[in-house]
MARBA-3410 file (N, C-alpha, C, O; in Angstrom, 1 decimal):
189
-20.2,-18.7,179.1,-20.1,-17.9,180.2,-18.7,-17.2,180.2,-17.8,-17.9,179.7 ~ -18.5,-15.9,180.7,-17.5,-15.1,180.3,-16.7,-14.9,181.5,-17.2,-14.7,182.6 ~ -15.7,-14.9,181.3,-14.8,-14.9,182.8,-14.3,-14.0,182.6,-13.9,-14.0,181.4 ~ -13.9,-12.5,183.5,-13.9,-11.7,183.9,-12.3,-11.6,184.9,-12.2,-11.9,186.1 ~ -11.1,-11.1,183.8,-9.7,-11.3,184.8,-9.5,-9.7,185.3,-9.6,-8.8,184.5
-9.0,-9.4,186.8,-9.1,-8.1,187.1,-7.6,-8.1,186.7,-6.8,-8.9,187.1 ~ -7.1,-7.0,185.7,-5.8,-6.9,185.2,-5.1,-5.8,186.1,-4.0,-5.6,186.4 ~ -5.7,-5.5,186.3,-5.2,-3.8,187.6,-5.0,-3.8,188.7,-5.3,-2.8,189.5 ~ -4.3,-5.4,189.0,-3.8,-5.4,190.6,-2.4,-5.0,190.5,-1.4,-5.1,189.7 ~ -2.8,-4.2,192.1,-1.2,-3.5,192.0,-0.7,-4.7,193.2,-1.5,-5.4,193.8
0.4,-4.9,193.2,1.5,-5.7,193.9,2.2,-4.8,194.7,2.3,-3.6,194.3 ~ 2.6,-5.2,195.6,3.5,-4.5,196.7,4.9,-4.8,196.0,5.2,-5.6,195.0 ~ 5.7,-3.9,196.8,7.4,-4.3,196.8,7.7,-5.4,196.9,8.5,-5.7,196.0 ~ 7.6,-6.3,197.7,7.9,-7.5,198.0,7.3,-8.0,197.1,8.0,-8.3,196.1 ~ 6.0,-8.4,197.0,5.6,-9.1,195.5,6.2,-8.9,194.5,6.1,-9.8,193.6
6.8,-7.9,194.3,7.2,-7.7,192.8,8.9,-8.2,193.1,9.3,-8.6,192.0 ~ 9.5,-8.3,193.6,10.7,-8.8,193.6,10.8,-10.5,193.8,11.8,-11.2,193.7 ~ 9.1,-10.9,194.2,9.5,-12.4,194.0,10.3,-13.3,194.8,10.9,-14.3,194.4 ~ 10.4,-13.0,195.8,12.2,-13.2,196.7,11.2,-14.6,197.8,11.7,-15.7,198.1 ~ 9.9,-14.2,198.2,9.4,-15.8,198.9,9.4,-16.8,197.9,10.3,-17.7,198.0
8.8,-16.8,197.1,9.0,-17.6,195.8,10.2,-18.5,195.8,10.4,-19.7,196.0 ~ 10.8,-17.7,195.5,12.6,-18.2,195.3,13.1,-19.0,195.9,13.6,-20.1,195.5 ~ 12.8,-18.2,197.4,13.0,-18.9,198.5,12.7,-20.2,198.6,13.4,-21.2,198.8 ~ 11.3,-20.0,198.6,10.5,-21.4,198.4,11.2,-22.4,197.5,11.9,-23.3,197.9 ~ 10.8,-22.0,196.1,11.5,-22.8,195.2,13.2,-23.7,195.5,13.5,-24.9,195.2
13.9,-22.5,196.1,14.8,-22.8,196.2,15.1,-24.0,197.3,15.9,-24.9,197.1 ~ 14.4,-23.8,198.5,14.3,-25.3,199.3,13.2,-26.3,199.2,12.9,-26.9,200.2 ~ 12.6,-26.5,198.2,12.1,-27.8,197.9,13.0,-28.5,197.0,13.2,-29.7,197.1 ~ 13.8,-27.5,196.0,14.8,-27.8,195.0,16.4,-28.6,196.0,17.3,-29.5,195.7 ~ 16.1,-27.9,197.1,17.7,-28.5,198.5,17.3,-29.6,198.7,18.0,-30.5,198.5
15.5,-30.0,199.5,15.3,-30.6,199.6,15.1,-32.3,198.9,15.2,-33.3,199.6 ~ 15.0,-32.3,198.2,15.0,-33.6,196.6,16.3,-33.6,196.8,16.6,-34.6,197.4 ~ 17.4,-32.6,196.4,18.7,-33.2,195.8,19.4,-33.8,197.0,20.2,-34.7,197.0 ~ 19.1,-33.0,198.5,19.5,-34.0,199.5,19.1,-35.1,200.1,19.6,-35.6,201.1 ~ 17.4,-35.6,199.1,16.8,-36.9,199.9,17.6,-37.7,198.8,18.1,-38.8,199.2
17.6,-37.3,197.6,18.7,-38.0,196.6,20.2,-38.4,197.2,20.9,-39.4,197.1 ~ 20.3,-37.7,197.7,22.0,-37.6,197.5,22.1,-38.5,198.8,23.1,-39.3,198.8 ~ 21.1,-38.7,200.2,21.8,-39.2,201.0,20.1,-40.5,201.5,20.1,-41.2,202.5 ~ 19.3,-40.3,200.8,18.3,-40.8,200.6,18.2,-42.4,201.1,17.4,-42.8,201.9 ~ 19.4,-43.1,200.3,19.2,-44.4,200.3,20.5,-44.6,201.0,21.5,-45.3,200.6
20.4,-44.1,202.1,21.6,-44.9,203.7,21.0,-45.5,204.2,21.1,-46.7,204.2 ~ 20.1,-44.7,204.8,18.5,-45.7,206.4,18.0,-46.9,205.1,17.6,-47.9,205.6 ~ 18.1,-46.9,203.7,17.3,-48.0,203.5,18.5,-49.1,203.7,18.2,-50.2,204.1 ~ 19.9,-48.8,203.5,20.4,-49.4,202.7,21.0,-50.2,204.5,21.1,-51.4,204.7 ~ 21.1,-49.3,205.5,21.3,-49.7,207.0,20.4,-50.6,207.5,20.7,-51.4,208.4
19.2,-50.6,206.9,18.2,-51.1,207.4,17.2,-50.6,208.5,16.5,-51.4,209.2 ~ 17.2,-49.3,208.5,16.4,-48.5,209.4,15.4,-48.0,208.8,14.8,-47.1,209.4 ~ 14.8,-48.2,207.3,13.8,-48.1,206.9,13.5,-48.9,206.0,14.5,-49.1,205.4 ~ 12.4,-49.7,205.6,11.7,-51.0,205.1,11.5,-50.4,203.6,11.8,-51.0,202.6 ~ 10.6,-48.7,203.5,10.7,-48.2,202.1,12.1,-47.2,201.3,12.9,-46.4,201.8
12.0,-47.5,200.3,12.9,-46.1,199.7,12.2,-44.7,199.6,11.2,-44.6,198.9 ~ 12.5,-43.6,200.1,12.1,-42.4,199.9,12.3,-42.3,198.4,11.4,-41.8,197.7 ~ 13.4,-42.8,197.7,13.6,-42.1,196.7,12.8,-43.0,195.7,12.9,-44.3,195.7 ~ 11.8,-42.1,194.6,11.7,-43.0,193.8,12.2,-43.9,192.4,11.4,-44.2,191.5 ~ 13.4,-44.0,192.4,14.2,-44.2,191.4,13.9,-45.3,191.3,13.6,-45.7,192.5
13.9,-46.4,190.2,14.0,-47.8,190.0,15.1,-48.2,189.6,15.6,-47.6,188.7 ~ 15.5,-49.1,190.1,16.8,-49.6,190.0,16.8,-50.4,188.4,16.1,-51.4,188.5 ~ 17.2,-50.2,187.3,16.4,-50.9,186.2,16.5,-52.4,185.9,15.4,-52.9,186.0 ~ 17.5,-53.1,185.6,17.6,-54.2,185.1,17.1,-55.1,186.5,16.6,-56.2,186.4 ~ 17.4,-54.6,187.6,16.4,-55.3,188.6,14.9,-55.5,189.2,14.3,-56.4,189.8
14.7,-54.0,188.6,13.4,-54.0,188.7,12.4,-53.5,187.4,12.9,-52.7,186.6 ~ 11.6,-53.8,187.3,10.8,-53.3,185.9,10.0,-52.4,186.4,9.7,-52.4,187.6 ~ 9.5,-51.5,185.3,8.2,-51.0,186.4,6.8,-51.2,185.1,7.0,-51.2,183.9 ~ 5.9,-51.4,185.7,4.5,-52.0,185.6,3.9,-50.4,184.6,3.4,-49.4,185.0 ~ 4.2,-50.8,183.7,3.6,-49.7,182.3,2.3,-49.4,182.3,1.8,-50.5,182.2
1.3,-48.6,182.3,-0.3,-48.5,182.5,-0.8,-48.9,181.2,-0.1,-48.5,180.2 ~ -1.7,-49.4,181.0,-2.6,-50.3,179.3,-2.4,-49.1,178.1,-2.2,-49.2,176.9 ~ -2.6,-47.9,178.9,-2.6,-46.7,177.6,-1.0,-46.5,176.7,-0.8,-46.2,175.6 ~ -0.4,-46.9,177.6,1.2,-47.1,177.2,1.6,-47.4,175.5,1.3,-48.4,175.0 ~ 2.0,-46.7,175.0,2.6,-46.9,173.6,4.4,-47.4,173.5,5.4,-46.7,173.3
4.2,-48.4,173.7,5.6,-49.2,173.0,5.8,-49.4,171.8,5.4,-48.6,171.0 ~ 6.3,-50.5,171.6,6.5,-50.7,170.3,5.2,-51.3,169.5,4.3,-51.7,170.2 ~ 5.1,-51.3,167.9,4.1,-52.1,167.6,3.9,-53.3,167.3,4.9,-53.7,166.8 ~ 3.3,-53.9,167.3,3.2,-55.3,167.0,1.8,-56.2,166.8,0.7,-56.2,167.4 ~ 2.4,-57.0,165.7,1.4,-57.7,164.7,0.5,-59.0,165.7,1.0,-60.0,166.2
-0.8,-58.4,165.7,-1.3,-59.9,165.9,-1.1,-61.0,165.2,-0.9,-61.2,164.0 ~ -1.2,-62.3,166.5,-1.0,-63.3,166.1,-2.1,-64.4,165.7,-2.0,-65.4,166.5 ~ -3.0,-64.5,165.1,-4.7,-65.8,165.4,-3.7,-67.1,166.2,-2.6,-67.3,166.6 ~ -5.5,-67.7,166.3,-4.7,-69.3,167.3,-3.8,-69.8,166.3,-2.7,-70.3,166.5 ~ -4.3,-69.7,165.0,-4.0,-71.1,163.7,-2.1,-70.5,163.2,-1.3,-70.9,162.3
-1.8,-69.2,164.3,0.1,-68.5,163.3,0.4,-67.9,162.5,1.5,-67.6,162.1 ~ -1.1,-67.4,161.8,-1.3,-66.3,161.0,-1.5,-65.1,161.6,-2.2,-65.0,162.5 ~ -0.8,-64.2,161.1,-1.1,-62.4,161.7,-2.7,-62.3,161.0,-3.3,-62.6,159.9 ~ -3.0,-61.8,162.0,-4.4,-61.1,161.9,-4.6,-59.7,160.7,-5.7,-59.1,160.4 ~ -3.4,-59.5,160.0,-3.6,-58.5,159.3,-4.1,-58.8,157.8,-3.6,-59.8,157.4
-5.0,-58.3,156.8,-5.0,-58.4,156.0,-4.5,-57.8,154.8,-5.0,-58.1,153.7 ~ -3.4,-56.8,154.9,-2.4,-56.1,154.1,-3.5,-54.9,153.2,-3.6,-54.6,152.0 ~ -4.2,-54.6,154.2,-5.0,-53.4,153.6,-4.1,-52.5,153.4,-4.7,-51.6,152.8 ~ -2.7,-52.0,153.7,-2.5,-50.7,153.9,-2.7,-49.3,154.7,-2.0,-48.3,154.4 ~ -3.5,-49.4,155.5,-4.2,-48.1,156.3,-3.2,-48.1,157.5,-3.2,-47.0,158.1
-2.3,-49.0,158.1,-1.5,-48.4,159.0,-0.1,-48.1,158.0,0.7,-47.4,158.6 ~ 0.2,-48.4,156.7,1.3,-48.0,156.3,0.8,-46.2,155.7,1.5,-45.2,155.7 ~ -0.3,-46.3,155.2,-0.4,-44.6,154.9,-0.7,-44.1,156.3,-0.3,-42.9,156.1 ~ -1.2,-44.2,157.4,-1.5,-43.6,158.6,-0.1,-43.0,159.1,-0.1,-41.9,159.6 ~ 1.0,-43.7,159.1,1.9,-43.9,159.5,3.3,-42.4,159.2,4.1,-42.4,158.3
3.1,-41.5,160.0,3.4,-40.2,159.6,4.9,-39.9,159.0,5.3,-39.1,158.2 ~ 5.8,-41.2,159.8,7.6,-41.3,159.7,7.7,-42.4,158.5,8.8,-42.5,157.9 ~ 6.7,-43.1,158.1,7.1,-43.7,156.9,7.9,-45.2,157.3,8.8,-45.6,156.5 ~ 7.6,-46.0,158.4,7.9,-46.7,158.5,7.6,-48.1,158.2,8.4,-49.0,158.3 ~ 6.7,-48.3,158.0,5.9,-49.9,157.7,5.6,-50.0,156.5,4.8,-49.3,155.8
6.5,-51.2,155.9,6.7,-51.3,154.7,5.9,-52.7,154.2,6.4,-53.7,154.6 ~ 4.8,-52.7,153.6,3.9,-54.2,153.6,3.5,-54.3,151.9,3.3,-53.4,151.0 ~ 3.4,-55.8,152.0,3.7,-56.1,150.2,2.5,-57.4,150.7,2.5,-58.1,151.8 ~ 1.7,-57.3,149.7,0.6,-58.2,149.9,0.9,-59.5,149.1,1.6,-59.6,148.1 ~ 0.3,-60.7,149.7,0.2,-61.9,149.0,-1.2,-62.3,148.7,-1.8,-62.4,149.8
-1.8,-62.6,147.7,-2.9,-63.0,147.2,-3.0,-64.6,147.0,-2.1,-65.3,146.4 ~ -4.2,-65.1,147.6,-4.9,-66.5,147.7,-5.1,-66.9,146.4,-6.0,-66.3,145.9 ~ -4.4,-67.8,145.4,-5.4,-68.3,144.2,-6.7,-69.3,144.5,-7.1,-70.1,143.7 ~ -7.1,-69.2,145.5,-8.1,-70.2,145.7,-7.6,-71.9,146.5,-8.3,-72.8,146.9 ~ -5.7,-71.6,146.4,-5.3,-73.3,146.9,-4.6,-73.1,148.1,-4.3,-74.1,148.6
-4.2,-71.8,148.7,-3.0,-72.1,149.8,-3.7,-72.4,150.9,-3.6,-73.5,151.3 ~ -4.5,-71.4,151.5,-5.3,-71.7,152.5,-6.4,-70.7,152.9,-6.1,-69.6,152.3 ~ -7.3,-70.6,153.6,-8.3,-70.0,153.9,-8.6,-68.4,154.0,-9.7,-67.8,154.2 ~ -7.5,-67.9,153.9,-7.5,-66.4,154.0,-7.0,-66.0,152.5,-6.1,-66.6,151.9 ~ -7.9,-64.6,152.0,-8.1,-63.9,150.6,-6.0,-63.3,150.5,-5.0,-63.4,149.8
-6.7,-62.6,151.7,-5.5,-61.8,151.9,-4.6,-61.8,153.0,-5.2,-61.6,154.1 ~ -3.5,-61.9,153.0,-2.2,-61.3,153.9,-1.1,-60.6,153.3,-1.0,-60.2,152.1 ~ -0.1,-60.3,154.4,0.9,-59.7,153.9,2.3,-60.8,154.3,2.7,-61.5,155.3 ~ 2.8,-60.6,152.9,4.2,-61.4,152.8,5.6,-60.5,153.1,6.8,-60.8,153.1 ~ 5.1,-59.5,153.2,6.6,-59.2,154.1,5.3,-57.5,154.5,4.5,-56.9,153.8
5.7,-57.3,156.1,5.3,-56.9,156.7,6.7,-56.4,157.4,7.4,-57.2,158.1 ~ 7.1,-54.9,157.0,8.5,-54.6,158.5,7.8,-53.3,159.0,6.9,-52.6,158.6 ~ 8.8,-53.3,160.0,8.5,-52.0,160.6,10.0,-51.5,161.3,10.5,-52.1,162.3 ~ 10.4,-50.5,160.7,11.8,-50.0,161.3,11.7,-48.8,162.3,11.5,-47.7,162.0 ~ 12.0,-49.6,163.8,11.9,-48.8,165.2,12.5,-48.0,164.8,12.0,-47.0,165.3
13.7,-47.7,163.9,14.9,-46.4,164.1,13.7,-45.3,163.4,13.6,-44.1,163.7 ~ 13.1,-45.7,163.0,12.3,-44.7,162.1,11.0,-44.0,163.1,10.6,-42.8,163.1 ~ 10.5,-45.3,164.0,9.0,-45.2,163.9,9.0,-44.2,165.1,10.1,-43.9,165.6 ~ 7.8,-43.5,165.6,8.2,-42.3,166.6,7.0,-42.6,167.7,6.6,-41.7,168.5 ~ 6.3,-44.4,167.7,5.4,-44.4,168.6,4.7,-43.9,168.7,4.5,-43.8,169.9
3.3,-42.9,167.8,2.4,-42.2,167.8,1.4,-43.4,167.9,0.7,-43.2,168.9 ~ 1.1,-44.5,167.4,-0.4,-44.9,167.2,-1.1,-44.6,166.5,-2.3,-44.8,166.7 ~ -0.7,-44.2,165.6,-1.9,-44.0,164.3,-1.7,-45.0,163.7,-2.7,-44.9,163.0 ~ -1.1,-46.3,163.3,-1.0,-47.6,162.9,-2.5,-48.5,163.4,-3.5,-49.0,162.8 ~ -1.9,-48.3,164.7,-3.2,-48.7,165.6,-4.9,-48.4,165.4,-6.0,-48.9,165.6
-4.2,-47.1,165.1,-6.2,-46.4,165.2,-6.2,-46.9,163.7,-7.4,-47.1,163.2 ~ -5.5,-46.9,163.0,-6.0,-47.1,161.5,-6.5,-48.4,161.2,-7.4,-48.4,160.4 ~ -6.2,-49.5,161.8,-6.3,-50.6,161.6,-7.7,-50.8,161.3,-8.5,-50.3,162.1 ~ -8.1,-51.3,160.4,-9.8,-51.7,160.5,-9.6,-53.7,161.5,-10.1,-54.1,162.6 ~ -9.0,-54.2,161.1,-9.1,-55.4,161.7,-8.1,-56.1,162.8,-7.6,-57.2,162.8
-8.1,-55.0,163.9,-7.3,-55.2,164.8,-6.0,-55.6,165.1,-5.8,-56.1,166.2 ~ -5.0,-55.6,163.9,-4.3,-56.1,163.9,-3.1,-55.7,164.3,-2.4,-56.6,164.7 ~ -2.6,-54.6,164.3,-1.5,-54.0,164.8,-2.3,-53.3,166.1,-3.5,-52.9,166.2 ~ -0.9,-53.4,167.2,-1.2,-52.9,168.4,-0.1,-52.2,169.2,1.0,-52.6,168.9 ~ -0.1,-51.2,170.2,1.2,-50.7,170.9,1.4,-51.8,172.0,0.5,-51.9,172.9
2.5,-52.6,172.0,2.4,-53.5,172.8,3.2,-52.2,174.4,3.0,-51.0,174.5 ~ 3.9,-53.2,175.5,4.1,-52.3,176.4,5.9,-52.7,176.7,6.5,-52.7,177.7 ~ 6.3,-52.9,175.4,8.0,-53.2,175.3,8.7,-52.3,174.5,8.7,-52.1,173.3 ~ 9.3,-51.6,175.7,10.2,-50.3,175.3,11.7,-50.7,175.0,12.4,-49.8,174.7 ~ 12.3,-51.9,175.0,13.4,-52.3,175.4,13.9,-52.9,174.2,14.6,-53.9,174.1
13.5,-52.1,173.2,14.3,-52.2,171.5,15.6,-51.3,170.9,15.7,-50.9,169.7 ~ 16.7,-51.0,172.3,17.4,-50.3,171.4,18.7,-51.4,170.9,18.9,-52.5,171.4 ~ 19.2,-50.9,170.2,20.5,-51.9,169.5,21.4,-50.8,169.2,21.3,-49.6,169.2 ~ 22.4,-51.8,168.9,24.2,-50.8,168.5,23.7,-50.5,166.9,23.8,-49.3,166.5 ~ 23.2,-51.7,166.1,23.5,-51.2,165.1,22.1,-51.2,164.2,21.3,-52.1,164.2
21.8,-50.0,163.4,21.0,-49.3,163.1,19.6,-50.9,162.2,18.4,-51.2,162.2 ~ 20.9,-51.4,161.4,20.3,-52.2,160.3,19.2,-53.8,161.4,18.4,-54.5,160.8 ~ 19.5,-53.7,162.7,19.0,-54.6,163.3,17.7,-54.4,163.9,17.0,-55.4,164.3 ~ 17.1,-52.6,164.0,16.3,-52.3,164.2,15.2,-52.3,163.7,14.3,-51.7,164.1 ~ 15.1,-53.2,162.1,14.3,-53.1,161.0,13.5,-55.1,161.7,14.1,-56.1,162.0
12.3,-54.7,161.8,11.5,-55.9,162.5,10.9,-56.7,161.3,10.5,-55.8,160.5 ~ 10.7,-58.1,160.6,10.1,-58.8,160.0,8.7,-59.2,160.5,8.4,-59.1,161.7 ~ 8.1,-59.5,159.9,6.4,-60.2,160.1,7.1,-61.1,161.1,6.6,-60.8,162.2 ~ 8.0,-62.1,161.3,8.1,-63.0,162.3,8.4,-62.7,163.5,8.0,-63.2,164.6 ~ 9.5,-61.2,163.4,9.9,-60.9,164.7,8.7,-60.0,165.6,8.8,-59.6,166.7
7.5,-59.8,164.6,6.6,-58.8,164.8,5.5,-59.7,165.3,4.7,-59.0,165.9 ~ 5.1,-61.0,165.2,3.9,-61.5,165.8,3.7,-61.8,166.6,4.6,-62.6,167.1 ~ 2.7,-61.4,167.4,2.5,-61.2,169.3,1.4,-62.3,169.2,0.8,-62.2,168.1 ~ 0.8,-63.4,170.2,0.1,-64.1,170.1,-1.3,-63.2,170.9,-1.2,-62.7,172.0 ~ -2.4,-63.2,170.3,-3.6,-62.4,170.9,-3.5,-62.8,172.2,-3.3,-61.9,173.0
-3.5,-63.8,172.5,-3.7,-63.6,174.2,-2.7,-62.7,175.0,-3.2,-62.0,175.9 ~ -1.6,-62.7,174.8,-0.4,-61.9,175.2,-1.1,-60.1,174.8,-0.2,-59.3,175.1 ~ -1.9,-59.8,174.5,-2.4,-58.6,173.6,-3.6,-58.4,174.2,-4.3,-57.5,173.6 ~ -4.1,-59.0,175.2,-5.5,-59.2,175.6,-6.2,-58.1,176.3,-7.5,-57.9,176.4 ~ -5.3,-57.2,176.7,-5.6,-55.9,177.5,-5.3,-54.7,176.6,-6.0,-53.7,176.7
-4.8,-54.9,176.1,-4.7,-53.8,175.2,-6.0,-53.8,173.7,-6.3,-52.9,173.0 ~ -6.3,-54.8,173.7,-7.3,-55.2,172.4,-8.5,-54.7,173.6,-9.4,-54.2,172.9 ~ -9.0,-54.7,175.1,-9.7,-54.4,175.0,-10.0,-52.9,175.6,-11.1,-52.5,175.5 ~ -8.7,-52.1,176.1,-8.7,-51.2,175.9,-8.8,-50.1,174.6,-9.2,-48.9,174.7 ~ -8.5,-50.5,173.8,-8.5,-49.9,172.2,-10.1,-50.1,172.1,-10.8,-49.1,172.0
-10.5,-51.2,172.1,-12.3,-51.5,171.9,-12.9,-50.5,172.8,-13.9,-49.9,172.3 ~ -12.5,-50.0,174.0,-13.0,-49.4,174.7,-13.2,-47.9,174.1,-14.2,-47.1,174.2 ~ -12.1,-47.8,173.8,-11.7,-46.0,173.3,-12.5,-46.1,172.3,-13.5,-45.5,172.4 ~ -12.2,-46.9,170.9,-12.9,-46.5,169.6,-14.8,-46.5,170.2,-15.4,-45.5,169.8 ~ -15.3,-47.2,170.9,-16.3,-47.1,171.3,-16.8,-45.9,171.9,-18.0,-45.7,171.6
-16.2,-45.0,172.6,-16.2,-43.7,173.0,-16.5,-43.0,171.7,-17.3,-42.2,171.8 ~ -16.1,-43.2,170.9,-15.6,-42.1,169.9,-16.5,-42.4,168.5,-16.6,-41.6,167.6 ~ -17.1,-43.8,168.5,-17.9,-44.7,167.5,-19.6,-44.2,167.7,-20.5,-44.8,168.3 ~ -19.6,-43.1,166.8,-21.4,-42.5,167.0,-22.3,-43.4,166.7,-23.5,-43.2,166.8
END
């Protein structure tokens, strides 16, 4: 169906100079910087119970991240302390900044029950740019955006994460594993 825009309205003087607008603009823009600016007196007097403003105060307060949230990533954990990954590779080529660097170790038949893992698994935050394509690549659930933003450091070389500093125990992952099930399912013909 074809939508039909009438291009040949004429505007008055006043429309065309824009000047309510402005106006407008201009005291919603007074209004914010002075609920800002003198905002938190009545809370702080105690003559109001809420804050108008909504700023979070941070190290005091956290604020409650929604499941779609992309943090950092991080390695499932099984019950038995093994990462759930089997060093297929598909989030290290998914992976657009080149960050996740994984080197496989192979089973001769004696260490223990799994063919495959990975023996060094990193992933360097300074690099990574939080997209989620790690995630979607995964065939066996194993990498996930957890909802912890609070990775920065002074110095660059500390931001490089190991398989240990990277394993999140599945239950701790439990909303997010079933939101992801949820999406690929949407999208799974």
């Amino acid at each position: 169906m074809a939508y039909y825009v009438n291009r040949n309205i004429k505007m008055t003087w006043w429309e065309k100079i824009y000047l309510p607008e402005i106006i407008k603009g201009m005291a919603i823009t007074s209004r914010h910087f002075f609920m800002n600016l003198f905002g938190f007196v009545p809370f702080l007097l105690g003559t109001k119970k809420e804050r108008p403003i909504m700023t979070v105060y941070y190290p005091e307060e956290q604020v409650q991240y929604p499941i779609a949230y992309r943090g950092r990533p991080v390695l499932a954990q099984n019950e038995d302390g093994q990462p759930a990954c089997v060093a297929c590779g598909l989030c290290e080529i998914a992976c657009p900044a080149y960050c996740i660097h994984i080197e496989p170790g192979e089973n001769s038949g004696k260490q223990n029950q799994y063919e495959r893992w990975p023996d060094v698994f990193n992933i360097d935050y300074a690099i990574c740019i939080f997209c989620g394509n790690c995630e979607e690549a995964c065939p066996e659930e194993a990498i996930f955006m957890s909802d912890d933003c609070e990775i920065s450091m002074l110095d660059r070389k500390q931001m490089l994460y190991t398989k240990e500093q990277l394993l999140t125990p599945v239950a701790d992952l439990q909303k997010r594993i079933e939101f992801t099930r949820n999406m690929s399912a949407k999208w799974n013909y």
